[in-house]
C-alpha positions in Angstrom: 8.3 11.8 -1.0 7.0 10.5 -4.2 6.2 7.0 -5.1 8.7 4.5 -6.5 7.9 3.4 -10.0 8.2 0.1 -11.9 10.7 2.0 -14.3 12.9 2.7 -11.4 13.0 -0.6 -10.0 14.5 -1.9 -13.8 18.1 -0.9 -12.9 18.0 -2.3 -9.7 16.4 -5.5 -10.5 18.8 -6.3 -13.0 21.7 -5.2 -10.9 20.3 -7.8 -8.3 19.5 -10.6 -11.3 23.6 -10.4 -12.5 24.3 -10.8 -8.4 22.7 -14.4 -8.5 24.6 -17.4 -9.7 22.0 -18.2 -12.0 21.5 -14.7 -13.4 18.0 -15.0 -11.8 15.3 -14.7 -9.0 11.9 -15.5 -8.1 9.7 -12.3 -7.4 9.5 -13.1 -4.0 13.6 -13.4 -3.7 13.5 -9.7 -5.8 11.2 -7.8 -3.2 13.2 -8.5 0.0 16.6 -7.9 -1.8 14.9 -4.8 -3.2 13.7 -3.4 -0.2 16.6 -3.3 1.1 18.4 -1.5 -1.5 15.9 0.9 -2.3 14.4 1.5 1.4 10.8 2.4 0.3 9.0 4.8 2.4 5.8 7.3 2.7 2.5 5.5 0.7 5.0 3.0 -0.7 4.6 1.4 3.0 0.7 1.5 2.2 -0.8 -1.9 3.1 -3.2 -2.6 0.4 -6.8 -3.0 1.0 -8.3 -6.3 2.0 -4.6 -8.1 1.8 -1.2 -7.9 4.2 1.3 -6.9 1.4 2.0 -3.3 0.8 2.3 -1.1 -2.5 5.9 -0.9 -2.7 5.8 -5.3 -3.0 2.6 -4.5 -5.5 4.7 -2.5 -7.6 7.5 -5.2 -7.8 5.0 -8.1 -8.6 3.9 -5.3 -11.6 7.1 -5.6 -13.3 5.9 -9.5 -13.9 2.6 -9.1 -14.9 3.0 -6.1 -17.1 6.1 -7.8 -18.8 8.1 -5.0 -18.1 11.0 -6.9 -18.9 10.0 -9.1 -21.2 9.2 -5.6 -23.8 13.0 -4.0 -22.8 14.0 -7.7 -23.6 15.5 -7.0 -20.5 14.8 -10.5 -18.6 12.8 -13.4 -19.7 10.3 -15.3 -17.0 10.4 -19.4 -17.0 9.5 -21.7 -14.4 8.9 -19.0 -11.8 11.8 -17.2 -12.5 12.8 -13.6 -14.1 16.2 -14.3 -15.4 18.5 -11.7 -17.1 18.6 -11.9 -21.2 22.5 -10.6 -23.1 20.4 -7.2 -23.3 19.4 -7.1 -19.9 23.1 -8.1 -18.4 24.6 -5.4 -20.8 22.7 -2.6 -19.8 
């Protein structure tokens, strides 16, 4: 089974993000919520070397550090928080 991707977690995230009263989560509310939606599986399951957190929760964090987001204009990060833009909400 091949590897979920941050692009493929985008659609879901936001989905997730217009659930919340606030329009937005934390990273670690979005990896629960999103593992149960998406079920990961295979090498997502993968526990990264020398730490307890797997590659599917890696990948998640990735959408914060690599702005992923922040370039669709998406969601916007403040105080801990990805939180859905008009954009983001609309698509």
């Amino acid at each position: 089974m091949a590897r979920i991707t941050e692009d493929q977690l985008i659609l879901p995230s936001l989905f997730l993000m217009s659930l919340s009263p606030t329009k937005g989560l934390t990273t670690s509310d979005l990896i629960p919520k999103l593992r149960e939606l998406l079920k990961p599986s295979g090498e997502d399951l993968d526990i990264l070397a020398g730490r307890s957190d797997d590659k599917f929760s890696q990948i998640v964090r990735n959408l914060k550090s690599h702005s992923t987001f922040e370039g669709y204009n998406f969601a916007k990060y403040e105080s801990g928080i990805v939180t859905l833009t008009a954009k983001g909400e609309k698509y």
